[in-house]
BADO-7623 format. One record per residue: residue in one letter; chain; z, x, y of N, C-alpha, C in turn. Coordinates in Angstrom, 2 decimals, decimal comma. Each point is the difference from the previous one (the first is absolute). Example, Ala and Ser with C-alpha at 12.3 -4.5 7.8 and 13.67 -1.06 7.14 Angstrom:
2
+------+-----+---------+---------+---------+---------+---------+----------+---------+---------+---------+
! type ! mol !    n.up !  n.east ! n.north !   ca.up ! ca.east ! ca.north !    c.up !  c.east ! c.north !
+------+-----+---------+---------+---------+---------+---------+----------+---------+---------+---------+
!    a !   A !    7,80 !   13,19 !   -5,69 !    0,00 !   -0,89 !     1,19 !    0,00 !    0,90 !    1,20 !
!    s !   A !   -0,72 !   -0,35 !    1,05 !    0,06 !    0,82 !     1,19 !    0,73 !   -0,77 !    1,09 !
+------+-----+---------+---------+---------+---------+---------+----------+---------+---------+---------+
This chain:
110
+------+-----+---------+---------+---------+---------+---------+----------+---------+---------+---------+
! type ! mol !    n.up !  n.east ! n.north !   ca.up ! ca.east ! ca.north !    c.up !  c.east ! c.north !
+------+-----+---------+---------+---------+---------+---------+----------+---------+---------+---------+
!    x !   A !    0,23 !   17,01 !  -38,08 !    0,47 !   -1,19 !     0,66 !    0,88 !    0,33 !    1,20 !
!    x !   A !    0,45 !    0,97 !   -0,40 !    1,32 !    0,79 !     1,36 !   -0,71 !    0,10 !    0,93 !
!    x !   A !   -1,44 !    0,92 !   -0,09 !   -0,74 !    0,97 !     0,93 !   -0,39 !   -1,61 !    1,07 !
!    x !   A !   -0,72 !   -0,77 !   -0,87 !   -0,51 !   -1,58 !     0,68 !    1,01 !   -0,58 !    0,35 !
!    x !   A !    1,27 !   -0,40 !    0,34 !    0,88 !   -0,25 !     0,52 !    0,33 !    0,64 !    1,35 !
!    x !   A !    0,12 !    1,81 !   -0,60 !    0,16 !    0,44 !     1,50 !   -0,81 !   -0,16 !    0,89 !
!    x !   A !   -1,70 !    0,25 !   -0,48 !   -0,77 !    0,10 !     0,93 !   -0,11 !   -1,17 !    0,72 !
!    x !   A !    0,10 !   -1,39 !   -0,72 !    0,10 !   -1,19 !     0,44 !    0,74 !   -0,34 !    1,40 !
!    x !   A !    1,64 !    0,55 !   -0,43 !    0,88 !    0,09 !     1,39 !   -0,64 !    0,90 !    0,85 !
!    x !   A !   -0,24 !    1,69 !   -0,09 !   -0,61 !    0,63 !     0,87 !   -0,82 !   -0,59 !    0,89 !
!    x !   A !   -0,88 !   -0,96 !   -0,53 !   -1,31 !   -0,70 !     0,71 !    0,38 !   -0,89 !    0,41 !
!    x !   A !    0,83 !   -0,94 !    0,40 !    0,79 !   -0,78 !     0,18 !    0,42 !    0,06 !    1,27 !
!    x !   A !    0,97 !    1,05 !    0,05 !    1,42 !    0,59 !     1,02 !   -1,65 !    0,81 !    0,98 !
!    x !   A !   -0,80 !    0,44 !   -0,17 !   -1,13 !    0,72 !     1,02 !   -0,72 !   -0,78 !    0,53 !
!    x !   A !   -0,34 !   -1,50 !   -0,80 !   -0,49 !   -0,81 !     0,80 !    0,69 !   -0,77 !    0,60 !
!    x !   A !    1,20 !   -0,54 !    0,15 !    0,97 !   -0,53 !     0,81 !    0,02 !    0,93 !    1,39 !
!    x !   A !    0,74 !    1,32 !   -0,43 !   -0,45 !    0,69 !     1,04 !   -1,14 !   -0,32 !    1,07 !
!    x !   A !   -0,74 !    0,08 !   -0,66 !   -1,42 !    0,15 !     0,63 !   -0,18 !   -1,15 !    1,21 !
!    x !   A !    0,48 !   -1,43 !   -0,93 !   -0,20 !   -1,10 !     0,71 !    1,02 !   -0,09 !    1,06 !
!    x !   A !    1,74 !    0,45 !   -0,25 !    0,44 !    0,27 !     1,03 !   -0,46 !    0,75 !    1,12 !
!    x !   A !   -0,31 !    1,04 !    0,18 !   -0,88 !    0,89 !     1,12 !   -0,88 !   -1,10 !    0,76 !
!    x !   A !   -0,77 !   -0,37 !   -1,11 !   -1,02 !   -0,71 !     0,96 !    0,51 !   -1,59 !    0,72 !
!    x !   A !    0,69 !   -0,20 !   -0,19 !    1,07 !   -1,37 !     0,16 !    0,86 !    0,18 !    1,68 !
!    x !   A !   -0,06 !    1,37 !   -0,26 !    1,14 !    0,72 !     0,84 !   -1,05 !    0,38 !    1,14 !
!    x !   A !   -0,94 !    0,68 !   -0,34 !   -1,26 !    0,65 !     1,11 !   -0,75 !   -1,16 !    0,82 !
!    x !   A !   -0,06 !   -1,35 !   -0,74 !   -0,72 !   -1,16 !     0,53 !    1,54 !   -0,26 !    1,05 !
!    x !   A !    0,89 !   -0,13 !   -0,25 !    1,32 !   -1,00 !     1,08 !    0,04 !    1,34 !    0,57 !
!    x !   A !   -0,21 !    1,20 !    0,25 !    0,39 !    0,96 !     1,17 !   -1,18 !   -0,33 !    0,58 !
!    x !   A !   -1,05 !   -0,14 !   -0,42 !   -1,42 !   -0,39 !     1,28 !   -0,24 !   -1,28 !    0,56 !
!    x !   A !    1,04 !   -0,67 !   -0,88 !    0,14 !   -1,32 !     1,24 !    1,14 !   -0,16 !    0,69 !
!    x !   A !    0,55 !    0,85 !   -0,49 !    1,55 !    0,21 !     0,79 !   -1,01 !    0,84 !    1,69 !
!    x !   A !   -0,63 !    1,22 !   -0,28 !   -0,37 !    0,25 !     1,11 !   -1,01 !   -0,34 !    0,69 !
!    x !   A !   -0,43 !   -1,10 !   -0,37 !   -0,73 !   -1,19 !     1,06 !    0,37 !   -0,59 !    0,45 !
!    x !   A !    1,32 !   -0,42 !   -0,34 !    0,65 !   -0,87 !     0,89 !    1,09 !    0,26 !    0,96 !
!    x !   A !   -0,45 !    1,93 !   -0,44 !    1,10 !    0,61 !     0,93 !   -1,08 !    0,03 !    1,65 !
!    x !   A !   -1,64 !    0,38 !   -0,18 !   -0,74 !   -0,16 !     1,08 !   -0,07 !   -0,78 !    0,72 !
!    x !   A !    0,55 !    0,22 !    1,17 !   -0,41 !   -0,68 !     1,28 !   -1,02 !   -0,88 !    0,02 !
!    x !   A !    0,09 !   -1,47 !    0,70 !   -1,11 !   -0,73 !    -0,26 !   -1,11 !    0,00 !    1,12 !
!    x !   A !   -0,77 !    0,57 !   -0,07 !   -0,90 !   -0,18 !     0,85 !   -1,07 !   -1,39 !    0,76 !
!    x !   A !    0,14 !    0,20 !    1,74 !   -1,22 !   -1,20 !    -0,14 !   -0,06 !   -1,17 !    0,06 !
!    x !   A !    0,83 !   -0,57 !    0,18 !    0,59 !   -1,36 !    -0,51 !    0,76 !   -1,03 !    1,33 !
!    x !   A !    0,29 !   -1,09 !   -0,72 !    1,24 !   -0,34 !     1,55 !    0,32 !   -0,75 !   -1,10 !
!    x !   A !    1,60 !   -0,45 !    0,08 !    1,10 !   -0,43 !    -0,48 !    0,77 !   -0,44 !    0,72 !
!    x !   A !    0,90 !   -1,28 !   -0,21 !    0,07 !   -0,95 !     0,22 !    2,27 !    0,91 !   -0,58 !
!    x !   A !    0,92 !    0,48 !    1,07 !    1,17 !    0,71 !    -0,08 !    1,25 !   -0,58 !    1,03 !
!    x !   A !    1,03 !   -0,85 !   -0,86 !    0,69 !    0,12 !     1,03 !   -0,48 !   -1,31 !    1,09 !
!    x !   A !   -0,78 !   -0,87 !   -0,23 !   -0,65 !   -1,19 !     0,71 !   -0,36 !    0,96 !    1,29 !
!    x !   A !   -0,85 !    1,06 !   -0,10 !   -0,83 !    0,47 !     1,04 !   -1,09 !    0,72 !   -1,01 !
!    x !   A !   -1,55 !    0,05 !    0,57 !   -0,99 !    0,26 !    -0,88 !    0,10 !    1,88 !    0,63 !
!    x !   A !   -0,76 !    0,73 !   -0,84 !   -0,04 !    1,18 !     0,05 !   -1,20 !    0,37 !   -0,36 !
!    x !   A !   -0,65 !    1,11 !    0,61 !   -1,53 !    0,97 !    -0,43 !    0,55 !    0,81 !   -0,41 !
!    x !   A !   -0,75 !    0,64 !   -0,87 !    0,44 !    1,30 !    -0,69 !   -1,52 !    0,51 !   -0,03 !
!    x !   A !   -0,55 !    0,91 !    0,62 !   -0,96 !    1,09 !    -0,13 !    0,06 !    1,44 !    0,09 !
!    x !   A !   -0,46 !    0,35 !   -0,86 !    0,32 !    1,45 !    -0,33 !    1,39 !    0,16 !   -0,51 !
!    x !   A !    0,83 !   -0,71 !   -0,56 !    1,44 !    0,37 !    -0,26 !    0,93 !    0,07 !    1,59 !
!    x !   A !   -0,54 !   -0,86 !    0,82 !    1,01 !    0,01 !     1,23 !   -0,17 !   -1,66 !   -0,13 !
!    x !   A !    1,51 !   -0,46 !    0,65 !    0,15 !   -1,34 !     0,30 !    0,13 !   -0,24 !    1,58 !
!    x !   A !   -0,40 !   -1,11 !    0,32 !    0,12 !   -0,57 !     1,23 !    0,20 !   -1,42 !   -0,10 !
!    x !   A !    0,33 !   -0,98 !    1,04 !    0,32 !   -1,49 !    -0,18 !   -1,57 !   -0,54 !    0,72 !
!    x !   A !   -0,25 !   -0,50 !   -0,28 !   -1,16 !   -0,94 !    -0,11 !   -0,01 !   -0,60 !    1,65 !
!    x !   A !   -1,08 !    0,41 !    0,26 !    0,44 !   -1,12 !     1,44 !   -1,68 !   -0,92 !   -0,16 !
!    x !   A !   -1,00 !   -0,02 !   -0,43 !   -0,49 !   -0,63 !     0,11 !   -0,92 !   -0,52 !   -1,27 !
!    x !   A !   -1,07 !   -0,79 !   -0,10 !   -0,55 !   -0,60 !    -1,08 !   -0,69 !    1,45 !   -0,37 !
!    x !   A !   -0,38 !   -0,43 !   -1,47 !   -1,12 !    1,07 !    -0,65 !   -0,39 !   -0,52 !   -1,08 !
!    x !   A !   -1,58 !    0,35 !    0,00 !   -1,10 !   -0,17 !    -0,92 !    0,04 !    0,61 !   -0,94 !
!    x !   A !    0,37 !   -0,29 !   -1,00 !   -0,28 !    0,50 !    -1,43 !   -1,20 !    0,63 !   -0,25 !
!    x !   A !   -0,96 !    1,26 !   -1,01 !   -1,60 !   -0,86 !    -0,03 !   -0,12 !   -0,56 !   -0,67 !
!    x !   A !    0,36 !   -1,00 !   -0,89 !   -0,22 !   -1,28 !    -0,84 !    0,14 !   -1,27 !    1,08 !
!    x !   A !    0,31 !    0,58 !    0,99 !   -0,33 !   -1,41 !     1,40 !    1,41 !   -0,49 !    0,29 !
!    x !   A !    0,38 !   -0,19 !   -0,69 !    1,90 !   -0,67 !    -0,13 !    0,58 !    0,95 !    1,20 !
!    x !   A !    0,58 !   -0,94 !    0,75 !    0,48 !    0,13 !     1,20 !    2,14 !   -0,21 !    0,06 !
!    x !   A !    0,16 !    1,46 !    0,51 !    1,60 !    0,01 !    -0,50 !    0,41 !   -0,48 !    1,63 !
!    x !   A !    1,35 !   -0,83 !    0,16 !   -0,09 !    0,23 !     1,43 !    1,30 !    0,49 !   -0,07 !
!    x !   A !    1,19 !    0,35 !    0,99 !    0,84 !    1,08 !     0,74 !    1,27 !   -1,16 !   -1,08 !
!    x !   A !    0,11 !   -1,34 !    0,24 !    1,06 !   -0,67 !    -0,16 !   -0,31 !   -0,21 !   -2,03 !
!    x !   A !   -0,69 !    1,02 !   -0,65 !   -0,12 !   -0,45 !    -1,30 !   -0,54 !   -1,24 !   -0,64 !
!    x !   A !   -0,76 !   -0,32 !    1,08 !   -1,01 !   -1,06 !    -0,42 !   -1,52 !    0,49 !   -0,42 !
!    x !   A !   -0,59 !   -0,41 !   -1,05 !   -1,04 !    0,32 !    -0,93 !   -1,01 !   -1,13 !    0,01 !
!    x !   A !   -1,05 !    0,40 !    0,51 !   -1,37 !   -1,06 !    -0,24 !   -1,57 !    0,51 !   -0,54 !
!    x !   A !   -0,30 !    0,04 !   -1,26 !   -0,74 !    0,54 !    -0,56 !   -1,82 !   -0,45 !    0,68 !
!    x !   A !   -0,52 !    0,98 !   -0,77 !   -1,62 !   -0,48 !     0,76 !   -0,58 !   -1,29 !   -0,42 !
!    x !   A !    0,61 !   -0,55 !   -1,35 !   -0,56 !   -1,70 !    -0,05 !    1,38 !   -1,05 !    0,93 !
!    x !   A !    1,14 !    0,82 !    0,40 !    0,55 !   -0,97 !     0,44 !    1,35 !   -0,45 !    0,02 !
!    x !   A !    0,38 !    0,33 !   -1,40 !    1,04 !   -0,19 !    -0,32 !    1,34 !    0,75 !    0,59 !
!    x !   A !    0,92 !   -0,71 !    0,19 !    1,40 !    0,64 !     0,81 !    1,19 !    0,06 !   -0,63 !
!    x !   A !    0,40 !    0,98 !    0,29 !    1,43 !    0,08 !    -1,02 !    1,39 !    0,87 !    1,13 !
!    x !   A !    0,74 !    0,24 !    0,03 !    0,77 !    0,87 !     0,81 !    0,61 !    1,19 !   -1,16 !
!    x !   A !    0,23 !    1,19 !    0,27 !    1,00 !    1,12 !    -1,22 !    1,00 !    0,31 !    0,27 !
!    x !   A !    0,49 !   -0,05 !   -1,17 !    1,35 !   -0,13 !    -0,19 !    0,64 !    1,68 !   -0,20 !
!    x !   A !    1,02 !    0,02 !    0,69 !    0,73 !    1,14 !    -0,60 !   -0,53 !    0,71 !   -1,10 !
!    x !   A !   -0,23 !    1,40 !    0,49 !    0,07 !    0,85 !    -1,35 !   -1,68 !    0,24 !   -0,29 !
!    x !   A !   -0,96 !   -1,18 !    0,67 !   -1,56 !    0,18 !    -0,78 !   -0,87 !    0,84 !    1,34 !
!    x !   A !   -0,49 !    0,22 !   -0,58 !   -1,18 !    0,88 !     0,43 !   -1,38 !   -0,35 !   -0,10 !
!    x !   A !   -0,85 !    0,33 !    0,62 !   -1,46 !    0,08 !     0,07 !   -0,91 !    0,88 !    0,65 !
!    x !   A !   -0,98 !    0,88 !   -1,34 !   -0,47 !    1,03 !     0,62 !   -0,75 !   -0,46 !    1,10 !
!    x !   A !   -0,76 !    1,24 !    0,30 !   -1,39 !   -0,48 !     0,90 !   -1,03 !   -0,27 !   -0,55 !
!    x !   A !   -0,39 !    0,03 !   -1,37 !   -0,85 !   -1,25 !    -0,43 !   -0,16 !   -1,53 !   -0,13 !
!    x !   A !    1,65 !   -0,12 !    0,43 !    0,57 !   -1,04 !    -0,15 !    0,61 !   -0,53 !   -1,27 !
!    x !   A !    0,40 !    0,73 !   -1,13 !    0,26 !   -0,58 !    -1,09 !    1,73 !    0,21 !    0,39 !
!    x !   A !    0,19 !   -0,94 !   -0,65 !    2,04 !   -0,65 !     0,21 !    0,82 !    0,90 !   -1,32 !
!    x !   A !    0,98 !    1,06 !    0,27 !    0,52 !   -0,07 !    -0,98 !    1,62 !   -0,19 !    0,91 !
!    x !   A !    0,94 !    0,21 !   -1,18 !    1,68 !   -0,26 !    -0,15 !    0,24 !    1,56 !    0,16 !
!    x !   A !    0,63 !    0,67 !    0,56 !    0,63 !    1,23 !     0,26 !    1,38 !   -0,19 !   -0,78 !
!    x !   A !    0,40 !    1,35 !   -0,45 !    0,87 !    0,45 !    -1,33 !    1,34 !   -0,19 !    1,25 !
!    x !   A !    1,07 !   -0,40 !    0,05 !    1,07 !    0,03 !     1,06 !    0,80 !    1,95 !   -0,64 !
!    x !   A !   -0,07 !    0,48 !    1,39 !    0,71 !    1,30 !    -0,28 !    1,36 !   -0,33 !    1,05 !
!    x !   A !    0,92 !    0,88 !   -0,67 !    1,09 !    0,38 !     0,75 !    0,02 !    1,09 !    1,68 !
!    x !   A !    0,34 !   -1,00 !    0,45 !   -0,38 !    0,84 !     1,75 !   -1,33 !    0,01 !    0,28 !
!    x !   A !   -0,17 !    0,14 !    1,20 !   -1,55 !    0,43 !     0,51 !   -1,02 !   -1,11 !   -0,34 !
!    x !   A !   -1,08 !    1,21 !    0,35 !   -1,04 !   -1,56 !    -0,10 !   -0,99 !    0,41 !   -0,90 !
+------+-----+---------+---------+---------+---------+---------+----------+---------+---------+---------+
């Protein structure tokens, strides 16, 4: 009954382990995705829009075509290929496929 007790805890305390590691290995690989530079994109910083290609930024001076058709223009105004209009707000982004996401706010920089 001793021996099944210990082995019980033994097996126990190794699989905790185990699941810690892997708990730990998943949040360091999204920790360093979100350490990568975003590529590709224009974002909407600071109420001025921004390109970002290749990991360099520049300020936007004129409209651009998504290829999903959606049309970004310089002042953060958004008009998709059926139509619809929206303006972005601080902080969001949209690749060059055109899909919209929310950017993570970092300390300093861009």
């Amino acid at each position: 009954m001793k021996k099944l007790l210990i082995l019980s805890a033994v097996f126990i305390m190794s699989a905790g382990a185990t699941f810690a590691q892997d708990k730990m290995s998943a949040k360091q690989d999204h920790m360093s995705k979100m350490n990568k530079p975003m590529k590709d994109c224009v974002m909407m910083k600071d109420g001025k829009m921004w390109v970002m290609k290749g990991g360099k930024s520049m300020e936007m001076t004129q409209t651009m075509t998504m290829s999903n058709g959606t049309m970004v223009m310089a002042d953060g105004s958004v008009k998709t290929k059926a139509g619809k209009t929206m303006m972005m707000k601080d902080g969001e982004s949209m690749s060059m496929n055109g899909k919209m996401m929310k950017m993570m706010k970092k300390e300093g920089g861009m």
